[in-house]
N, C-alpha and C positions, 0 to 999 in steps of 0.2 A: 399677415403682413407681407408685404414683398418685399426682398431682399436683392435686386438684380448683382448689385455690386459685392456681395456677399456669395453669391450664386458664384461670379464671375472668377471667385477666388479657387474654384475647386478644379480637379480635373482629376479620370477614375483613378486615381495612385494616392491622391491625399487631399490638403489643402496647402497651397503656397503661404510660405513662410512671409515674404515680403512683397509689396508691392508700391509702384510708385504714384496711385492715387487715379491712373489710367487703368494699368494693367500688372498683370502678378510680374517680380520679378524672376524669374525662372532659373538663372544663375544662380541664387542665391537658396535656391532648394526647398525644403518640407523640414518641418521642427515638429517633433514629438505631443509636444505642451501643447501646442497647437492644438494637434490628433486629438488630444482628450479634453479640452475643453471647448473644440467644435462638437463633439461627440454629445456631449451633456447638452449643449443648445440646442442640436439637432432632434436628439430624443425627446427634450424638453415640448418642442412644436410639433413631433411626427412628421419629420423628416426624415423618412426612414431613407431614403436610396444615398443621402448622404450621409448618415449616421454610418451605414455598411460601410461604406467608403472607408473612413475615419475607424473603424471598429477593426478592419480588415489591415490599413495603416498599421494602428497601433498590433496586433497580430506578428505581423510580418517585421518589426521593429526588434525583434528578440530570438536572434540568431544564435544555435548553440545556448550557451548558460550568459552569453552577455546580450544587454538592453542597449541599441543605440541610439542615440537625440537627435539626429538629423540624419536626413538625405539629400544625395544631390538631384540634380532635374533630370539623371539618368537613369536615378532609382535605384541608387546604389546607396545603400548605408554609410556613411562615412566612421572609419575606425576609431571612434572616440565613444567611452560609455555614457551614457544618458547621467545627467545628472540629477541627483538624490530628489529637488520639486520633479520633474517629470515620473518619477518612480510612483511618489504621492498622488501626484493627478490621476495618474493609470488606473490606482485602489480607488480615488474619489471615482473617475467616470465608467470604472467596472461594477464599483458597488450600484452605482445608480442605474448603470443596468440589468443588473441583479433583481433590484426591487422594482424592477417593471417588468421584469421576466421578458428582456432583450434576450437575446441569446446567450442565453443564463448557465448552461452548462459549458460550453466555450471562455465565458467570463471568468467564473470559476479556477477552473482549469489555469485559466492567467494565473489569476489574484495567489493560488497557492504556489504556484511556481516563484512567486515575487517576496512570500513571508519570509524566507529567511535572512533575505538583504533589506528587508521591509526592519525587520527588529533591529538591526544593525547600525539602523541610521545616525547621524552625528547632529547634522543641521536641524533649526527650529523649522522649516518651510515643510521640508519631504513629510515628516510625521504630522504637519497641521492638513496637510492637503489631504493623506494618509486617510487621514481623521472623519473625514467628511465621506468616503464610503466603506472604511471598515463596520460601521454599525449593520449595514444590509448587507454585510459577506460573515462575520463572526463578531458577537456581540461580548466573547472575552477579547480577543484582539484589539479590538475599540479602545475596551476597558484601560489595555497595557498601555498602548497607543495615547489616551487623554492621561493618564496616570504621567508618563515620563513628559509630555509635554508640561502638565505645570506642576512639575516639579523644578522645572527652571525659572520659575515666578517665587520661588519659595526665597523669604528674604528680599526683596524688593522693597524699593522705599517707593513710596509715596511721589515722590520729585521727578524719577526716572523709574517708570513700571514698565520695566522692555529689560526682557533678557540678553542683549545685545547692546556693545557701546554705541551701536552707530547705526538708527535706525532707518534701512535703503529703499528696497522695493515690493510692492504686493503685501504691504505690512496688513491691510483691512483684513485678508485669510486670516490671523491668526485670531482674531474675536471671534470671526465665522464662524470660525471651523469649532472653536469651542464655546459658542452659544446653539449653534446646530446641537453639537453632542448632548448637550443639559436639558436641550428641547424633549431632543430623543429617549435621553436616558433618565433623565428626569437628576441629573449629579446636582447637584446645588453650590460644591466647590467650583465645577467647570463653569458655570453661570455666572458666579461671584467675579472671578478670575476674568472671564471672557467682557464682561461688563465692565470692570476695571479698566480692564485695556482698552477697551472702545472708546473709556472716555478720554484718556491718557490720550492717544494720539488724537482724536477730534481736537483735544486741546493744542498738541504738537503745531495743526495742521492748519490754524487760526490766530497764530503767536503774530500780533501784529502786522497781520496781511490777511488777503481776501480768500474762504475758504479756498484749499486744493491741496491734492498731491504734494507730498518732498519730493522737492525736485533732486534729479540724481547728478546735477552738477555741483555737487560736493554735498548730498545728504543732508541731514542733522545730526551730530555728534552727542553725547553727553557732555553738561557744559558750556554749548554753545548757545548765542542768546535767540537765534530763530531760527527755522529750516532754509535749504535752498529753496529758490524761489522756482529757477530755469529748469528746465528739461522736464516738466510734469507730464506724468505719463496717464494713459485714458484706462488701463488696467488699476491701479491704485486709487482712481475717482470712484472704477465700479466697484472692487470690493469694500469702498467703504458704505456704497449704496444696501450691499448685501448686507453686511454686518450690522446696521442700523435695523434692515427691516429683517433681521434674525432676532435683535434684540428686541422690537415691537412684537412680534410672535410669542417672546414670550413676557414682557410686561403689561401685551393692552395697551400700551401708555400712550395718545394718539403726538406726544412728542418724538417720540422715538422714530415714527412717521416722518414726521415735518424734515428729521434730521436725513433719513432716506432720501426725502425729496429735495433739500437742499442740494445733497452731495450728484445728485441727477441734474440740477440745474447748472452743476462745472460743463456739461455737456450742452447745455444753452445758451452761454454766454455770461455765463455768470462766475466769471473765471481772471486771472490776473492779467488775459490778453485781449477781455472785452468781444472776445468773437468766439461765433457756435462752431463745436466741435465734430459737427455733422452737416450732412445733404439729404434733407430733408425729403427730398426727392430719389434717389438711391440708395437712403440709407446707409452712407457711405461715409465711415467712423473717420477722422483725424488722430495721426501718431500723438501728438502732445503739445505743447507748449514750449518750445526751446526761448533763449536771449533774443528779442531783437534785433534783426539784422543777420539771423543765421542764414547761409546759403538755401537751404532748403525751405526758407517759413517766409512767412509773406511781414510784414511793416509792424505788424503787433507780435509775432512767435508764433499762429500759427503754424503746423509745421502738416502739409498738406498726403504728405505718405500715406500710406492706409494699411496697413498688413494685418493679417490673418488674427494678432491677440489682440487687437483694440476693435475689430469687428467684432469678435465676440462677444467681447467682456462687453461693450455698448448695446447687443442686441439683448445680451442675456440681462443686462439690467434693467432694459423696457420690461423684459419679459417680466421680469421678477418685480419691478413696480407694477407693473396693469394687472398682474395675478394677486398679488400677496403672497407670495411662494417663496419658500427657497427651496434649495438643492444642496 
């Protein structure tokens, strides 16, 4: 597939962070998160000279004993540590170069440097993402790793199956990442659990409006009678694309499919702003869905930006629907 405007996004130091739908914004710098889930797409297709890029990024991103989440466009780390999901992605896209014997002892080398602030973590995000390449780096760390995740499902009601009051962003990871694991490991609680919640927020995310994303201009609380509608983001359409067809990998069930393929069709126009979230011609992904009338979105909410996590997460979900794969 050709990707030009994906292409357009790179330069030899990283991937730009943001961009305004022409060209990267270069002010506004290189994001970590970024580094490792361009990395996983890259490897994904054998694109290797970018994959280096990104591999070498994330490398260079761990100065001394601290990790840091951004740089600016002068390639300067900026003094703030990475936060706990970026820590997660690192394991996710180091593992997964592990198991393709990327530059596997380099990988390594990271992944253990990261276990001891890796077991530490607080948040449900860093250890879901965590989850998804500790199995091809150590398969007790895994274990620990899905073990304290749902243990934060323990007691859950049926009404509200989310460890959190107020469910925000990138929520479709957390099925992923533990229907992935049950695939691999074969755990039956992690399946049980990861299935639960998949259907939990499909249902979230359907509450009397047309499939999508919670929108982040005011979430869904516990309590409240439907989600935000505005600010839908194109990362939360594709993890729920993932999570479906993790969940068809291991049911067979050819619905499981269909619900994959629905959550691909937010990307078609089949979304609460009636217009495609793509250029079909550059391949060239749209930020999300804002209100109506926002400075930046055109007459429906398009919202025409393009930065580095909605390309990805959009190309990786073609990938991962025309394969049947996950990662």
């Amino acid at each position: 597939m050709n990707t030009p405007y994906f292409d357009n996004l790179f330069d030899d130091f990283g991937i730009w962070q943001h961009a305004d739908g022409v060209k990267p914004i270069a002010s506004e710098g290189y994001a970590l998160d970024d580094a490792t889930r361009g990395l996983i797409y890259c490897l994904a297709i054998n694109r290797m000279d970018q994959a280096d890029i990104l591999f070498d990024y994330i490398l260079k991103s761990k100065i001394e004993n601290t990790l840091y989440g951004f740089s600016t466009d002068k390639h300067e780390f900026i003094n703030a540590p990475a936060s706990e999901d970026a820590m997660g992605q690192i394991i996710w896209a180091l593992g997964y170069a592990i198991s393709i014997d990327y530059r596997k002892e380099e990988a390594v080398e990271f992944i253990n440097s990261l276990v001891p602030s890796l077991l530490s973590m607080r948040s449900l995000r860093g250890p879901v993402y965590a989850l998804l390449g500790a199995p091809y780096f150590d398969e007790i760390l895994a274990d620990i790793i899905a073990g304290s995740i749902m243990k934060q499902f323990e007691g859950l009601s049926d009404d509200w199956f989310w460890p959190e009051e107020t469910i925000t962003y990138g929520n479709g990871i957390v099925p992923y990442s533990l229907l992935r694991y049950a695939a691999i490991s074969g755990n039956k609680k992690a399946a049980v659990i990861g299935r639960k919640t998949l259907e939990f927020l499909e249902k979230c995310c359907t509450i009397d409006r047309i499939r999508g994303p919670i929108g982040n201009e005011g979430w869904f609380s516990k309590g409240e009678s439907k989600p935000a509608d505005f600010k839908q983001q194109p990362i939360d359409a594709a993890y729920m694309v993932w999570a479906w067809m993790a969940a068809y990998q291991i049911s067979k069930n050819a619905d499981d499919l269909e619900y994959a393929s629905l959550w691909m069709k937010w990307f078609e126009g089949d979304n609460i702003a009636g217009g495609k979230m793509y250029d079909p011609v550059t391949m060239k992904a749209f930020n999300g869905i804002d209100r109506p009338g926002h400075p930046e979105s055109d007459e429906n909410g398009v919202n025409y930006h393009s930065g580095a996590e909605t390309n990805i997460c959009f190309l990786l979900s073609l990938w991962i629907m025309s394969e049947q794969k996950t990662i």
